[in-house]
TORLUMVEX-194446 format. One line per 2 residues: for each residue x, y, z of C-alpha. Coordinates in steps of 0.5 Angstrom, whole numbers. Layout:
X Y Z | ...
This chain:
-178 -289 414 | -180 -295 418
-177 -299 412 | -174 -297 406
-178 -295 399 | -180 -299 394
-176 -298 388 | -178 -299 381
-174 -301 374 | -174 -295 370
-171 -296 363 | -170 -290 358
-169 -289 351 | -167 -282 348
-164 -279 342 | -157 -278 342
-157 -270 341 | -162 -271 347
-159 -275 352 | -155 -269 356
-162 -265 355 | -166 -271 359
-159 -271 364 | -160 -265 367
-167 -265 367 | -168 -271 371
-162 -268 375 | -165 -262 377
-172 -262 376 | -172 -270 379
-167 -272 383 | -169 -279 385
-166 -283 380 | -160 -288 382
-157 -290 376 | -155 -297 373
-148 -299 369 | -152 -301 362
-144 -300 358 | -142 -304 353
-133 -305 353 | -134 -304 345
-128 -301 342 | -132 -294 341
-135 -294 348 | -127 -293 350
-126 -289 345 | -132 -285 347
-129 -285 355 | -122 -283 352
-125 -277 350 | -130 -275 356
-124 -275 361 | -121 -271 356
-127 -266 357 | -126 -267 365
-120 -264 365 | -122 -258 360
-128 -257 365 | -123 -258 372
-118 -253 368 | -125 -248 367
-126 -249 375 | -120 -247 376
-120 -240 372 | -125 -239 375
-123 -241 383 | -117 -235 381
-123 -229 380 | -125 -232 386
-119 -230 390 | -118 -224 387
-126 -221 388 | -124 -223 395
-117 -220 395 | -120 -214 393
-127 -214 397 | -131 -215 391
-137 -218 393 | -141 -222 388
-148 -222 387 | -153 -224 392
-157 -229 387 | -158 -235 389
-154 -241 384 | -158 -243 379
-161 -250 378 | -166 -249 372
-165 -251 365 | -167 -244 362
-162 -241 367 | -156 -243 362
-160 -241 355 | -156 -235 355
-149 -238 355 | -149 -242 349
-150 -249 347 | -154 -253 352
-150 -256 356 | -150 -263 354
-151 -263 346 | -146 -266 342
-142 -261 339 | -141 -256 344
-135 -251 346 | -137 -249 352
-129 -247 354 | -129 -243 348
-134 -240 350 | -132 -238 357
-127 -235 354 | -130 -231 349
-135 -229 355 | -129 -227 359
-125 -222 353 | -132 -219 352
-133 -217 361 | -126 -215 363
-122 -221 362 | -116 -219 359
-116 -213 362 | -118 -217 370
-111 -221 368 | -107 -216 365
-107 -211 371 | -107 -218 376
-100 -220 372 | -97 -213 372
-99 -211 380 | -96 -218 381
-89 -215 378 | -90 -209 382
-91 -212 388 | -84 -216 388
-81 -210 385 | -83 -206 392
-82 -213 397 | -74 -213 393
-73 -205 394 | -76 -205 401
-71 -212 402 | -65 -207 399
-68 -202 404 | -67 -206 411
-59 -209 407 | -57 -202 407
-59 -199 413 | -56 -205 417
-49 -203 413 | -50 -196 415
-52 -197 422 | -44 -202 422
-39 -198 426 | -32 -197 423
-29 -201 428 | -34 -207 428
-29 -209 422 | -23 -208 426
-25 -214 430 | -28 -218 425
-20 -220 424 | -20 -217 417
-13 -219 415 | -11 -213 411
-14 -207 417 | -9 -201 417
-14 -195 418 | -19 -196 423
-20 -188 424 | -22 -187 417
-29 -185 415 | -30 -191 409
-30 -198 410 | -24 -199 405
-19 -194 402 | -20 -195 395
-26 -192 393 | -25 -191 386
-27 -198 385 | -34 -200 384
-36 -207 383 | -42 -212 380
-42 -218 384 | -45 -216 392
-38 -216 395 | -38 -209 400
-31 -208 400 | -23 -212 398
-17 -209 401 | -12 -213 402
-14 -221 403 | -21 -220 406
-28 -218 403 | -35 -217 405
-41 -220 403 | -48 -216 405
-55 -220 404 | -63 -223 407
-63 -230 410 | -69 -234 412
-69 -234 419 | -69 -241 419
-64 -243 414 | -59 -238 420
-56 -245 423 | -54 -248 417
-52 -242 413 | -47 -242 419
-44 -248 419 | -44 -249 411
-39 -242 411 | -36 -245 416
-34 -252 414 | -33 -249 406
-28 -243 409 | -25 -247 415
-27 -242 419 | -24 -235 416
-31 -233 415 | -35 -230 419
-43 -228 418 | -45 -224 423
-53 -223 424 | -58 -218 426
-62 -218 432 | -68 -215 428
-72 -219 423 | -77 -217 417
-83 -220 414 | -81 -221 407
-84 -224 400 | -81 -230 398
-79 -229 390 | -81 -236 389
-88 -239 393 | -89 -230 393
-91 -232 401 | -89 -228 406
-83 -231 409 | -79 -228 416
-72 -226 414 | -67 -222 417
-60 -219 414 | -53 -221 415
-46 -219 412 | -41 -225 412
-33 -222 412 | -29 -227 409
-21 -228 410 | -17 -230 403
-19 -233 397 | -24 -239 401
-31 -236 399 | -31 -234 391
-37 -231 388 | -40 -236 384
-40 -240 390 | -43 -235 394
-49 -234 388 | -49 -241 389
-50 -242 396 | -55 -237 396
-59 -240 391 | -60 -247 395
-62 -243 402 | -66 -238 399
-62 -233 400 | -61 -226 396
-55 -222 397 | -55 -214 396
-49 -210 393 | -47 -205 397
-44 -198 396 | -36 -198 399
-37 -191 403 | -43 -189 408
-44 -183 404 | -46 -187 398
-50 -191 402 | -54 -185 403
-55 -184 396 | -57 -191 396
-62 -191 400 | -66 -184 397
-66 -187 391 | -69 -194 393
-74 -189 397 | -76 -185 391
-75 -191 387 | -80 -195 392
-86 -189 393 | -86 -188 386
-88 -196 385 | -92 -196 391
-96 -190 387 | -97 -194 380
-99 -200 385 | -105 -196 388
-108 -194 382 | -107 -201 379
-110 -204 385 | -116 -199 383
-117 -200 377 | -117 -208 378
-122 -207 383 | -127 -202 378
-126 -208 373 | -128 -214 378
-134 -210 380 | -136 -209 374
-134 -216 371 | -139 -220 378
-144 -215 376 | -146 -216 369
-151 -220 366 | -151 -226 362
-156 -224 358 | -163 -219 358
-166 -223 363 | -160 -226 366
-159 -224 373 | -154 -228 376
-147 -227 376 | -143 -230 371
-139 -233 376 | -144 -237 379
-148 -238 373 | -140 -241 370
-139 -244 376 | -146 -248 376
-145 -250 368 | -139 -253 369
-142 -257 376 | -147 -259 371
-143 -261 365 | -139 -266 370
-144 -269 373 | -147 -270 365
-141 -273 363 | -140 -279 369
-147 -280 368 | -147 -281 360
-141 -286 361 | -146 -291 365
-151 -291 358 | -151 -295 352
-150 -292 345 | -153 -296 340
-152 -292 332 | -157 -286 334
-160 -288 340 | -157 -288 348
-160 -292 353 | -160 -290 361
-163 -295 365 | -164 -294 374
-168 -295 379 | -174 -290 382
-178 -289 388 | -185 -293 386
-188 -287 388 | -185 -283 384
-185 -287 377 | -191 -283 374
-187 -276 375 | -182 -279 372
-185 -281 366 | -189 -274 365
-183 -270 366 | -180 -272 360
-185 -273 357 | -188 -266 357
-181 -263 356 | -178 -268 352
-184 -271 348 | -183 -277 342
-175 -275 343 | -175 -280 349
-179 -285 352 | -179 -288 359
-182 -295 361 | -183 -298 369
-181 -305 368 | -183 -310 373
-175 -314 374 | -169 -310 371
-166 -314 365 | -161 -320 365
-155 -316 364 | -156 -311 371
-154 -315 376 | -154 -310 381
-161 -309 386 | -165 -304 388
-162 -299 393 | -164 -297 400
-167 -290 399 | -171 -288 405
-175 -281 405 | -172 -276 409
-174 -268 412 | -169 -263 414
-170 -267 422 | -169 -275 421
-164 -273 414 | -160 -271 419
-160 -277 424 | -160 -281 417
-153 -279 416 | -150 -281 423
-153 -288 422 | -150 -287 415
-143 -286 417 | -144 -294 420
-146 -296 415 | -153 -296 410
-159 -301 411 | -160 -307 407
-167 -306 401 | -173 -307 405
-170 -308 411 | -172 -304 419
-169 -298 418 | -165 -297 425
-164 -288 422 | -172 -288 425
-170 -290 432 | -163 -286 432
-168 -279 432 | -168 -281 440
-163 -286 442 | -156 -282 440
-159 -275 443 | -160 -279 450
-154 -283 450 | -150 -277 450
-154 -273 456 | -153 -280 459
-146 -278 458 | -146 -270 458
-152 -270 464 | -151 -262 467
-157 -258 468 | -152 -252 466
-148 -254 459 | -155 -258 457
-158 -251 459 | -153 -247 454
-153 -252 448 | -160 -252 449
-161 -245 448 | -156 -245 442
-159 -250 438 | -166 -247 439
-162 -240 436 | -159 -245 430
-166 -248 428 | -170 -241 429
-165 -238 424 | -165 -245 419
-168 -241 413 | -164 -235 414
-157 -240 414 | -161 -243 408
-161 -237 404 | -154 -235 405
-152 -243 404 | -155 -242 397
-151 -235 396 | -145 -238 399
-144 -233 404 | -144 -237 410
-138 -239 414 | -136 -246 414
-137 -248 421 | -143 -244 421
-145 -249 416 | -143 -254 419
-147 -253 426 | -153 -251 421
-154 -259 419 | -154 -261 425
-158 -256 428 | -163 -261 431
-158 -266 434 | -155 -260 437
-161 -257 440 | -163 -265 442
-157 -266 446 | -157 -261 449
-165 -262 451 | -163 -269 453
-157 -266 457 | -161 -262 461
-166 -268 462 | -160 -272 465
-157 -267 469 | -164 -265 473
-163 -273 475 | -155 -273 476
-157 -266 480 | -152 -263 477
-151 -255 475 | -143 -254 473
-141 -259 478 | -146 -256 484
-151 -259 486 | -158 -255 487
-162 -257 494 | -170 -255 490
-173 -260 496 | -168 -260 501
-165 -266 503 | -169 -271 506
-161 -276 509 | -162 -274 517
-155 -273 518 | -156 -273 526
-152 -280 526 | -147 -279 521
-142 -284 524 | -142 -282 531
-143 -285 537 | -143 -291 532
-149 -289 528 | -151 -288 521
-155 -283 518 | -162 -285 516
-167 -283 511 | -171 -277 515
-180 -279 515 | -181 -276 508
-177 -281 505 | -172 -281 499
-170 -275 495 | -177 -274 491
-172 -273 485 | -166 -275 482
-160 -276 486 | -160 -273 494
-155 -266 495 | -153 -269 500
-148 -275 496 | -144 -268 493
-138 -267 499 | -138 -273 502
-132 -279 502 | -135 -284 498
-138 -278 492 | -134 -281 487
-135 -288 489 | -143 -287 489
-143 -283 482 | -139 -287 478
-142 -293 480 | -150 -290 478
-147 -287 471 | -144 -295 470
-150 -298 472 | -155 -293 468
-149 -294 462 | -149 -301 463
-158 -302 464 | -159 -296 457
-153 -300 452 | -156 -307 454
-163 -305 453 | -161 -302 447
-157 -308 444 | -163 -312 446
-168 -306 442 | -163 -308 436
-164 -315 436 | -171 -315 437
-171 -311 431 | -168 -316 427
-175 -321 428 | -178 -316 423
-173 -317 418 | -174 -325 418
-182 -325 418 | -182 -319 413
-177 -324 408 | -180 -331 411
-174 -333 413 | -176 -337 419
-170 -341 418 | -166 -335 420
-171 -333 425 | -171 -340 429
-163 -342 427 | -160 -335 428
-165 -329 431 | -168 -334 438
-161 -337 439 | -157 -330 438
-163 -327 443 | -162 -333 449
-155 -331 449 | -155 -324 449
-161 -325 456 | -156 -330 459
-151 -326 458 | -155 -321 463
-157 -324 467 | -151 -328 469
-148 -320 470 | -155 -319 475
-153 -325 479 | -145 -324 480
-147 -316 482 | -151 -318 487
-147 -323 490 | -141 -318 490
-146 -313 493 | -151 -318 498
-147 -316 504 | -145 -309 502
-150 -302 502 | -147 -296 500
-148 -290 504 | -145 -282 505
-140 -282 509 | -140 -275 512
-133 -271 511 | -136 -268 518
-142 -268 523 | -146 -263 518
-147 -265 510 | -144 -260 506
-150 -257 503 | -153 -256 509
């Protein structure tokens, strides 16, 4: 790990109706293959591309189906099989085709798959439970409307200023209660009408102030206090809303602008009876009408969820015994990762040429794994320098485990090591996780994050198992690939903490103080250090509550910050000798690599000698806020 791998030219030859065959192989069964751009820009190369991004699209449209059953098992509480994802070539022999041969129909074949277990009837009870649900969300919306209007006192319409008001002691809210209408208008009688609907909460502004500015202020929308969790009929998302009446005096508001208004503002109007006996009538059916849906919804939800069951449960084939969901699902990764490949390949009449480059030490496996699975139909050979036409080099590969990988990672992210060149990743492994103790130094916190990433890297294996079966959550997952920074961290945090002697901000007296108090700034005397000498370990209790603590601490973490980010800029440099002698650059080396580390020592010990002539006449002690510490 101390420098990268040696890589090696490998160069293939395979059949054209083996090369998605010897794809997925390699793929799956090898893994260390970094492929080289071998295409040629003929006119059947970008006709040939054309119809390979076509068949992206088709497989996207795949994983998208199977992204909606997805959701519907978990809607549902369906769950799937716990096997983990195939990875192997015969895992996907029952399917059909072999994913990557010419030919192939795999979307058709996915469908067929589905029609056969359930899947127009998955669909057509989603479909219909869909329509049940806005049928029950625009009932229970009539619902809320109308109990509203019910709860309206006769007089609140004597007060809205309705023009034509002549009998505010009767019953009905208007007199003529022959007529019905077809529109949402509660009641017209001589010049004013009323309007009954749901708007979101917040569209109430703006709804006030449109009716205002179009009516001139003759009609008058009046709210109520009380707000209700509803479905939108567009996105089907949950929205808040809450009903209202708008009485309006004169002709300023018609219907078709009300139907228009409420379309923009997503607004729904309810047609409202003209008598509270009607309203009551009203309200009964839409109660029967709702427990009537509610029941059909209830048995549909059911045979919905026996249908997944039986659909994530069955098997591809006899020997199958994966779900078809994940078995698809890792078909169609498959597949994808097959098409990208082959668009780096060079097609000549029936022979496809792949070219890349390999770990040295793993050559020979590639070699006799396809030739034992492949035999005559492909031929692998090592060449000792890539062809003219590759123009790129080899790549950095460095071997890594389950600890240093993730380590590699964070170096990684600032960027990647050139071919052969010291890899920084080796020496991260302890340099990052004593930064952030330096940072984070607390015997209490570093004690908890220890114990924390002890439980993450105990219980790697089983994390493991339930990633491969995609039932770990996502931020478990996340503190699962870093379980050994987390429990170094927090190791190192401990460490630094025990040196800052500081445990959730409170100091620990483990050795007694050894800082005689008896002259803390009386009589004109300051304290001394007692016969025993200085604090045996760490930083002496006794700086904790004094006057100048936070002076003292900041100034020991900025100088240990500075010592630490120094010695490790000159660890870097040091490093970059290796890479001139490794190359035999000793130009670089005497031009570039010596000056650089003259100055960055200069630099050092220029900063020395400015803090010691800063500090020459001055000496840091406690200052006691009284005679005695307050540790003691």
């Amino acid at each position: 790990m101390f420098r990268s791998a040696d890589m090696k030219f490998v160069q293939l030859h395979v059949s054209d109706e083996e090369v998605g065959r010897v794809i997925q192989l390699i793929g799956s069964r090898f893994g260390k293959l970094h492929m080289t751009d071998v295409s040629s820009n003929t006119k059947a190369d970008i006709k040939r591309a054309k119809a390979w991004k076509l068949q992206v699209s088709d497989l996207m449209m795949m994983e998208k189906t199977l992204d909606g059953y997805e959701a519907l098992m978990a809607k549902y509480d369906v769950p799937l099989p716990s096997e983990e994802v195939p990875l192997e070539q015969n895992d996907f022999s029952p399917i059909g085709t072999c994913p990557g041969r010419s030919n192939r129909k795999l979307g058709e074949e996915m469908k067929q798959f589905f029609v056969k277990y359930g899947g127009n009837e998955v669909n057509r009870h989603n479909k219909f439970i869909k329509e049940l649900e806005m049928k029950i969300n625009e009932i229970e919306e009539k619902i809320t409307v109308l109990e509203f209007a019910k709860s309206l006192p006769n007089k609140t319409f004597k007060e809205t200023g309705g023009a034509g008001y002549q009998n505010p002691e009767t019953e009905n809210l208007i007199t003529d209660t022959k007529k019905t209408r077809r529109d949402v208008e509660l009641g017209q009688r001589a010049g004013y009408k009323i309007i009954f609907g749901t708007v979101p909460t917040y569209m109430k502004l703006a709804f006030k102030r449109t009716l205002a500015r179009v009516s001139r202020f003759n009609a008058v929308p009046v709210f109520s206090s009380d707000e209700v969790k509803l479905l939108d009929r567009g996105s089907s998302e949950p929205v808040a809303k809450v009903p209202f009446y708008v009485v309006t005096v004169g002709r300023y508001i018609s219907t078709a602008f009300t139907e228009k208004l409420a379309t923009y503002m997503n607004i729904n109007l309810v047609e409202v009876a003209e008598s509270k006996d009607a309203i009551d009538k009203q309200l009964q059916d839409m109660r029967i009408s709702m427990k009537e849906s509610q029941d059909v919804l209830r048995e549909t939800q059911k045979a919905l969820r026996k249908t997944l069951r039986k659909f994530a449960n069955c098997k591809l084939g006899p020997e199958e015994s994966y779900s078809p969901i994940i078995t698809w699902r890792a078909a169609i990764r498959q597949e994808k990762e097959i098409l990208r490949v082959m668009q780096l390949c060079r097609f000549d009449i029936n022979i496809v040429e792949m070219a890349g480059w390999v770990p040295a030490a793993d050559a020979q496996k590639l070699v006799d794994l396809v030739s034992a699975e492949v035999g005559a139909m492909a031929n692998v050979e090592v060449l000792p320098e890539p062809e003219g036409r590759v123009k790129a080099g080899p790549p950095t590969y460095f071997p890594t485990n389950e600890f240093t990988g993730q380590f590699q990672s964070i170096v990684d992210t600032y960027g990647i090591a050139s071919y052969k060149e010291v890899n920084p990743g080796l020496f991260t492994c302890v340099t990052f996780p004593f930064l952030f103790g330096v940072m984070y130094g607390d015997i209490g916190h570093g004690l908890l994050m220890t114990i924390f990433g002890s439980w993450l890297v105990l219980n790697g294996q089983a994390h493991e198992k339930l990633a491969r079966k995609r039932q770990l959550d996502e931020m478990t997952g996340m503190m699962h690939g870093a379980r050994y920074v987390l429990f170094l961290m927090g190791l190192f945090g401990l460490y630094c903490g025990t040196i800052y002697n500081d445990c959730f901000s409170v100091p620990i007296n483990a050795f007694g103080s050894h800082w005689d108090s008896k002259g803390y700034w009386i009589g004109g005397k300051k304290g001394t250090f007692s016969a025993n000498g200085p604090y045996p370990y760490g930083v002496d209790p006794t700086w904790y509550g004094t006057t100048n603590q936070l002076q003292f601490f900041n100034s020991l973490k900025m100088k240990i910050s500075v010592i630490l980010g120094v010695t490790q800029m000159t660890f870097g440099i040091f490093l970059g000798s290796f890479n001139h002698v490794y190359e035999r650059d000793w130009l670089g080396l005497f031009l570039e690599w010596i000056p650089r580390f003259g100055i960055v020592n200069d630099e050092q010990l220029a900063s020395q000698k400015l803090s010691e002539c800063q500090k020459r006449d001055r000496k840091q002690e406690p200052h006691a806020i009284s005679a005695d510490p307050i540790t003691q």
